[in-house]
C-alpha positions in Angstrom: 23.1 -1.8 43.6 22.9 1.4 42.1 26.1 2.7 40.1 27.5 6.0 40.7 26.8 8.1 37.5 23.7 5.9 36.7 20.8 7.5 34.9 18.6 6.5 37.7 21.2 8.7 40.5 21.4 11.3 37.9 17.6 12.1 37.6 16.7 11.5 41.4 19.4 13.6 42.9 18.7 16.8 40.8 14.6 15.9 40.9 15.2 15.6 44.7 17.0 18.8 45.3 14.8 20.9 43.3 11.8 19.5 45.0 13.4 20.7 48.5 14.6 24.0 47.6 11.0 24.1 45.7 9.0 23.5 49.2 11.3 25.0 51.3 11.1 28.3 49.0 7.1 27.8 48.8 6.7 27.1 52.7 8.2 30.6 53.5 6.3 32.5 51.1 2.9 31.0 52.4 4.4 31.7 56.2 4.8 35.0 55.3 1.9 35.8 53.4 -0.1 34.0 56.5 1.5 36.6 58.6 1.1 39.7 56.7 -3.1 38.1 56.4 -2.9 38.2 59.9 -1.4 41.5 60.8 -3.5 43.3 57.8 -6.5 41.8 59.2 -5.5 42.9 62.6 -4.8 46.8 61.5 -7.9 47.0 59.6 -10.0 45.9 62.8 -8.1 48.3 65.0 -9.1 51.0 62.1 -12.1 50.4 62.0 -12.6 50.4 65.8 -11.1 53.8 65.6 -13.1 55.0 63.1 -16.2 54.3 64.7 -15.3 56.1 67.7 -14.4 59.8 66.0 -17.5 59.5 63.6 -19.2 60.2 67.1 -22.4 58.3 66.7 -21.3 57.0 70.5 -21.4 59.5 73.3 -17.8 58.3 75.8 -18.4 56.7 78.5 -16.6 53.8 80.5 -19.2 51.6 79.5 -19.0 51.7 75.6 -15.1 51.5 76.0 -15.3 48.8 78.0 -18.1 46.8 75.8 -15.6 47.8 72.7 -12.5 46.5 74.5 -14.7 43.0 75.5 -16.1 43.3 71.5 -12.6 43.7 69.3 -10.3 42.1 72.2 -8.3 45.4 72.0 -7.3 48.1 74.5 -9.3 51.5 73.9 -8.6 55.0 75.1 -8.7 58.5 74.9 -6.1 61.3 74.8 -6.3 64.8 75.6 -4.0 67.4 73.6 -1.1 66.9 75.3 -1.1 62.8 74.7 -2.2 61.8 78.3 -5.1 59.3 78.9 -8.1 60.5 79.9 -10.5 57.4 79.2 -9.4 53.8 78.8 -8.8 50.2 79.5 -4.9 50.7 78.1 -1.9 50.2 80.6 0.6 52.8 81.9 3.2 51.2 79.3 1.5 51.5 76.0 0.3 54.8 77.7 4.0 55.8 77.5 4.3 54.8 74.0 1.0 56.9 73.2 2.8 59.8 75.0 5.6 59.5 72.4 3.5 59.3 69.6 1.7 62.4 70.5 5.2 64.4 70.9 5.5 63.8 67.1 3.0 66.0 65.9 3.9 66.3 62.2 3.3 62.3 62.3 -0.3 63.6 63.2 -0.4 66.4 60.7 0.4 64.4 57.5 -1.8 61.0 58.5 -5.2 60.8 59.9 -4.2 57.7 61.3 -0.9 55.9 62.3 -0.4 52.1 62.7 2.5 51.8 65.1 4.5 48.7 66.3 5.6 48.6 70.1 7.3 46.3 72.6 5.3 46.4 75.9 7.5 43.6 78.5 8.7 42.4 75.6 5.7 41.4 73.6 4.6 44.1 70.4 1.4 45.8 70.1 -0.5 47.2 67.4 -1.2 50.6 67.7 -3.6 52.5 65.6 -3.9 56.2 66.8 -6.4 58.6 65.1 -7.1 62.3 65.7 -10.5 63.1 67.0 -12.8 66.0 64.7 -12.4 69.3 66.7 -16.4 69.4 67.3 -16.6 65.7 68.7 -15.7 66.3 72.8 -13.7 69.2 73.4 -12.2 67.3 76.5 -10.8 64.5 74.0 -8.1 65.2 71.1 -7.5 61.4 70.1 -9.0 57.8 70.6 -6.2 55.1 70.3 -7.0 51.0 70.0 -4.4 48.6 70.5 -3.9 44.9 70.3 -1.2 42.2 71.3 0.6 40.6 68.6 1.2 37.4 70.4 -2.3 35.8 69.6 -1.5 36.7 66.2 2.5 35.2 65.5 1.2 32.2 67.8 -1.8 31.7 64.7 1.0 32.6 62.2 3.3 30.3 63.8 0.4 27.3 64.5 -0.1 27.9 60.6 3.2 27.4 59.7 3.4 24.3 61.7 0.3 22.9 60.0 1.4 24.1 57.0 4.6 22.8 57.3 3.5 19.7 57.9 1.6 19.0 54.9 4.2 20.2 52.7 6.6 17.5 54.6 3.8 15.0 53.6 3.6 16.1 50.0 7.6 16.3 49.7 7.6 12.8 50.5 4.9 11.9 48.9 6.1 13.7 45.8 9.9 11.7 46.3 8.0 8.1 46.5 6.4 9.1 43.2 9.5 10.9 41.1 11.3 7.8 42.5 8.5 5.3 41.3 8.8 7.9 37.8 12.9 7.3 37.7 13.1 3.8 38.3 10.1 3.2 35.7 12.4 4.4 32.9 15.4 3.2 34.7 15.0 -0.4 35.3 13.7 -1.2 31.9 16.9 0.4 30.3 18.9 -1.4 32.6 16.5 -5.0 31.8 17.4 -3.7 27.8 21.4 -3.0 28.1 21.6 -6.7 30.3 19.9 -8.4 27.7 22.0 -6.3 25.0 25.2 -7.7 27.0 23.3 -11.4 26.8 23.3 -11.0 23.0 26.7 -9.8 22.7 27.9 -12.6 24.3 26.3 -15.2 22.1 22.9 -15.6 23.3 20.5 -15.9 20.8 17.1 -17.3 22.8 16.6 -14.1 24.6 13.7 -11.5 24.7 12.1 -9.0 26.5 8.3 -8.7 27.4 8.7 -5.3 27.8 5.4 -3.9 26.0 5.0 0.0 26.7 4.1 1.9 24.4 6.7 4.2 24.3 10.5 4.6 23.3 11.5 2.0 25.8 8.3 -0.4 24.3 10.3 0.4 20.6 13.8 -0.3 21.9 12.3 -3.6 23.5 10.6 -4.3 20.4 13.8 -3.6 18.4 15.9 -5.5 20.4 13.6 -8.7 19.9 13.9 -8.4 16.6 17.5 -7.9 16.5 17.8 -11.3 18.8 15.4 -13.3 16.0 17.2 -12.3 13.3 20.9 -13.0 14.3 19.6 -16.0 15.4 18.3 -16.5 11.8 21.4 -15.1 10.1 23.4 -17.6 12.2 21.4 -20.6 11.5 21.4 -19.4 7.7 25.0 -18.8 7.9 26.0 -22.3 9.7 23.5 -24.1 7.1 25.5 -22.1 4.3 28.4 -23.1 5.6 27.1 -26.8 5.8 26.1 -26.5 2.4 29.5 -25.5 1.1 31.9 -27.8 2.9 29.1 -30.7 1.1 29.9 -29.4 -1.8 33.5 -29.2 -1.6 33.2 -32.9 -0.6 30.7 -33.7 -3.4 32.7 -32.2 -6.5 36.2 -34.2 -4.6 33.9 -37.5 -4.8 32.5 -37.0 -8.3 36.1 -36.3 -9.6 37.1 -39.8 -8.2 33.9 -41.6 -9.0 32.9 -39.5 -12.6 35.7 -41.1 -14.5 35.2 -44.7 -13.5 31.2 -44.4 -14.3 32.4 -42.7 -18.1 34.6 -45.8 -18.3 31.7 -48.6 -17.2 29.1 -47.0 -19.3 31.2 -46.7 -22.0 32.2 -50.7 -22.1 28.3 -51.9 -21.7 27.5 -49.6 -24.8 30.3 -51.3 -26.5 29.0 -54.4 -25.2 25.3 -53.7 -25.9 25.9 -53.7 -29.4 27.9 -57.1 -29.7 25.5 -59.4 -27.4 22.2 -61.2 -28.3 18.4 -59.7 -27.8 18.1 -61.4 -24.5 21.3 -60.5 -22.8 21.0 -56.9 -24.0 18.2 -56.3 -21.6 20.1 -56.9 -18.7 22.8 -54.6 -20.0 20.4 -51.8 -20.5 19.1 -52.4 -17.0 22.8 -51.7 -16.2 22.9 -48.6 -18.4 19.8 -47.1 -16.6 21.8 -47.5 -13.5 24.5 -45.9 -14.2 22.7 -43.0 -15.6 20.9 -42.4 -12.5 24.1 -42.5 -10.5 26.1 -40.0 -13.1 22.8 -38.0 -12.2 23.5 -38.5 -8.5 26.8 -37.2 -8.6 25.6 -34.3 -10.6 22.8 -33.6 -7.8 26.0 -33.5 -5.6 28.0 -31.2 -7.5 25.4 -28.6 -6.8 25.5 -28.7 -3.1 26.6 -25.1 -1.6 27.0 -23.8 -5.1 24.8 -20.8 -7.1 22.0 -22.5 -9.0 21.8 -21.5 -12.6 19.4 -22.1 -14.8 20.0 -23.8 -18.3 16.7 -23.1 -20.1 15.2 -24.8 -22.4 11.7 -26.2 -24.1 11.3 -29.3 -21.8 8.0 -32.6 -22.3 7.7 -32.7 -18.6 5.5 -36.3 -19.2 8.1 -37.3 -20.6 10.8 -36.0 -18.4 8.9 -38.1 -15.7 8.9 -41.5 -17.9 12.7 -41.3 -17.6 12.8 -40.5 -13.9 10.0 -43.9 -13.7 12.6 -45.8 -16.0 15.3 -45.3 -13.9 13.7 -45.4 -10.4 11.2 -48.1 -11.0 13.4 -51.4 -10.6 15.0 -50.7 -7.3 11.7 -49.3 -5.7 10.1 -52.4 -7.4 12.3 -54.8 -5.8 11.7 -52.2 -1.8 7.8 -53.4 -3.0 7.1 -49.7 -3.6 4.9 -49.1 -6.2 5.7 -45.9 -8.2 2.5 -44.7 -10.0 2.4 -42.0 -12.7 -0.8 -40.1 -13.9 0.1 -37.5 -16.7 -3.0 -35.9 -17.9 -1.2 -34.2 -20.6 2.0 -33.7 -22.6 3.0 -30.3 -21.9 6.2 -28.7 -22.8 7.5 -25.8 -20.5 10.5 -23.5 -21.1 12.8 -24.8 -18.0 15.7 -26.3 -16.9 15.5 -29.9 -17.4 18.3 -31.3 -15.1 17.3 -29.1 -11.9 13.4 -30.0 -12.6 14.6 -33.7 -12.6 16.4 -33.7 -9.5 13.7 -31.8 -7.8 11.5 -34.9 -8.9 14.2 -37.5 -8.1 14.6 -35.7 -4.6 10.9 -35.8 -3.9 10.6 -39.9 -5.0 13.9 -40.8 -3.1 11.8 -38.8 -0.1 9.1 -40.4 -0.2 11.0 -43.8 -0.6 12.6 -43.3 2.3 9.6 -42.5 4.8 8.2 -45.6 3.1 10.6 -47.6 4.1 9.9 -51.2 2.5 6.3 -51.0 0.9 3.7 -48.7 0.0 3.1 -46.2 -3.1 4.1 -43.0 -4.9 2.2 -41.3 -7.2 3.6 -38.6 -9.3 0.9 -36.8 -11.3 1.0 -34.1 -14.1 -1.6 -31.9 -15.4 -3.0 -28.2 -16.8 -4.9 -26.4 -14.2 -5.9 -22.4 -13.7 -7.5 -22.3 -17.4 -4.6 -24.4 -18.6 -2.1 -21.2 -17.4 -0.4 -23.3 -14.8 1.3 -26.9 -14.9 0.7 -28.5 -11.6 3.3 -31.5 -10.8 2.7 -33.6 -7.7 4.6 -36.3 -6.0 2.5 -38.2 -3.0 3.1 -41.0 -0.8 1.2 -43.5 1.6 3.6 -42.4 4.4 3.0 -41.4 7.7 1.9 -37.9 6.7 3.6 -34.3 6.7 5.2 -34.3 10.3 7.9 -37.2 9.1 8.2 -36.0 6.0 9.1 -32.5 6.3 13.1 -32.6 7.0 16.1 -31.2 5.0 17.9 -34.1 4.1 20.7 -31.9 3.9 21.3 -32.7 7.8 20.0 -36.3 7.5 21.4 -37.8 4.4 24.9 -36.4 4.0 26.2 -39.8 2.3 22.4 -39.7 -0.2 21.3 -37.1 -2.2 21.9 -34.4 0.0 19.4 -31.8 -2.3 17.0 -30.9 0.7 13.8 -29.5 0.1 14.9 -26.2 0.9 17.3 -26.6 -2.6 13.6 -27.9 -4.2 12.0 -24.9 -3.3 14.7 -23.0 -4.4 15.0 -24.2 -8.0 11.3 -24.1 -8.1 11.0 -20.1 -6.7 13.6 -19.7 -9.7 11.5 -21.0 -12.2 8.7 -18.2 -10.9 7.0 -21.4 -9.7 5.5 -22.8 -6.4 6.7 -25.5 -4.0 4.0 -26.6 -1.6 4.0 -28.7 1.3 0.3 -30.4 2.3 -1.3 -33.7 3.0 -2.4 -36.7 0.2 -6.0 -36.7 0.7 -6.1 -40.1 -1.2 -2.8 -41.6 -0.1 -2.8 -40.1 3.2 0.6 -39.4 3.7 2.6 -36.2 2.6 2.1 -34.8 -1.0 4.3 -32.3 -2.5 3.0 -29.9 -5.8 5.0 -28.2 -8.1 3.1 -25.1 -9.8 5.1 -24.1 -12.6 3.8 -20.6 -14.2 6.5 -20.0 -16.6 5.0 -20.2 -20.2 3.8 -23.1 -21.1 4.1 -24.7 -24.9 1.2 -27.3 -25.9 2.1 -30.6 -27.8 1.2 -28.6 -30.7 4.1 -26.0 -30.0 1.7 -23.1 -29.4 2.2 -20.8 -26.1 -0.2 -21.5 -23.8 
């Protein structure tokens, strides 16, 4: 139902009214210019119908009066001096009105002809009265034509009627259209403030398909894109959010578990150095342990925190050796088999904590798709002219698809880095983080493209 005050009521009712008043003032100035057509047409017949008869080319007689009457389909006669009719087909009551005419001499004196209007029983007559030259008949002083108006109003009127008609038929014609016109910029509007209200109330999955192009098209388009990205700002808020209660959780859990770890690690160094060749293995095995969980816990500590970068010159070979070290034994004993290929020993400016827990994210990944069995292969290498160190970690999982979710929502009690962290410390680094498939391994493969300058074994820049 239409509101009162609505745009749509406020454009038809004023687009209505001026379209009436606009016919209505149009049909009476064609009526009356029909009518004025008519009679002008009339007066100059009945003038020329005079005219003829005083240029006296025609002698008088009966029969030319009555073959002019039949001709024009007026009344013709002629007056003597004193107004009285002499010859004619007129009757005794325009006759009269003749006779008045002719009483009103000076009428005569200024106009060689007069166009007179006249009731005869109750229905006017055109009357066009024109004094005869003096050396025409002697007997006649004036030759008069008249002509009922009632053939001519009924035309006027039978126009009108027609007229009238089409005008009807364009008014409504004209209504259906500035109605089509108003509710084509109505109802859109209305589509666009209901899905406005939508929004406003928490809808986020809403568009239009509005696709004009016009100002409403924009506002559709606008409004789209308002809905897509409040949608994204309140996915990005809630995963910020996420993100931050992780980490008020993580830095409560290192607190309790930090100290203990100092304390352990600190007794099996003490013990390392007091026990035989043998047993010392197993307490180094220990050592390695530990050191990956203090780096777990430090992982942790950066959940929903600002990630700052500690630079400094970095052996990413041998960065990765460490990672192998300290990972190799448990995915050993899952029966993965964690492969490294490092094509050269290549030391970047970086920051060597947040480049090993992008790796140790990546390889507890993979681990996980894997399940129990299959392989990871973390390779190493120059490429680009030896401008860019490319890192990348593959598996022999089931591909991509599996592979690609933030273990931010899927790990809370693991790691809990996610890949969008990954990409995040590697964008910082001016690097790349890309997401394909293992060509050789066929399953997911992960490379790190690190542009930052890169310092050769040597220690030049490369």
């Amino acid at each position: 139902m239409t509101r009162r005050g609505s745009i749509y009521i406020r454009l038809v009712i004023p687009l209505g009214v001026t379209l009436l008043i606009a016919m209505l003032a149009a049909w009476i100035i064609a009526v009356q210019l029909l009518t004025n057509s008519f009679d002008r047409r009339l007066d100059e017949q009945l003038d020329h119908a005079t005219a003829i008869l005083a240029d006296g080319v025609f002698p008088f007689s009966p029969e030319l009066i009555g073959r002019i009457d039949r001709l024009i389909e007026a009344r013709i006669a002629l007056l003597d001096q004193s107004g009285d009719v002499k010859l004619g087909t007129t009757s005794d009551a325009v006759n009269e009105i003749l006779s008045e005419l002719i009483r009103d001499r000076t009428v005569l004196q200024k106009e060689p002809l007069i166009l007179h209007t006249g009731k005869v029983d109750g229905i006017a007559w055109r009357i066009a009265l024109r004094a005869l030259p003096q050396d025409r008949d002697s007997r006649y002083y004036y030759v008069v034509a008249a002509a009922s108006l009632a053939e001519t109003r009924q035309a006027a009127r039978n126009a009108a009627v027609l007229l009238g008609t089409a005008m009807l038929f364009a008014t409504v014609l004209l209504a259906w259209f500035g109605n089509y016109f108003a509710r084509s910029i109505t109802e859109p509007i209305g589509d666009l403030a209901r899905m406005a209200d939508r929004i406003a109330e928490g809808e986020r999955e809403v568009s239009s398909d509005i696709t004009a192009a016009n100002e409403i098209g924009l506002l559709a388009r606008a409004l789209n894109r308002m809905a897509g990205r409040l949608q994204q700002y309140e996915t990005d808020l809630a995963r910020q959010s996420h993100l931050a209660g992780l980490g008020d959780l993580a830095a409560r859990l290192a607190h309790e578990i930090r100290n203990p770890l100092t304390s352990i690690k600190m007794q099996l160094q003490l013990l390392e150095e007091n026990i035989s060749a043998s047993e010392a293995t197993r307490v180094r095995t220990l050592l390695n342990e530990i050191r990956r969980m203090e780096l777990i816990v430090e992982t942790a500590l950066t959940l929903g925190a600002p990630i700052v970068l500690r630079r400094i010159d970095v052996q990413v070979d041998r960065l990765i050796d460490e990672l192998t070290e300290l990972l190799g034994p448990a995915l050993n004993h899952r029966n993965i088999d964690l492969q490294t290929r490092l094509v050269s020993s290549s030391v970047v400016n970086a920051d060597p904590d947040r480049l090993k827990q992008v790796f140790l994210n990546l390889i507890n990944n993979a681990a996980d798709v894997l399940g129990d069995g299959g392989t990871i292969r973390v390779s190493a290498g120059l490429v680009d002219d030896d401008d860019t160190l490319e890192i990348s970690v593959a598996d022999s999982g089931p591909g991509v698809s599996s592979t690609l979710q933030d273990t931010v929502g899927k790990k809370p009690f693991g790691l809990g880095l996610g890949l969008k962290i990954c990409r995040e410390i590697i964008e910082l680094h001016e690097g790349e983080f890309l997401q394909t498939s293992s060509e050789e391994l066929g399953g997911a493969k992960f490379t790190i493209r690190l542009h930052v300058p890169i310092i050769e074994s040597s220690g030049q820049a490369g």
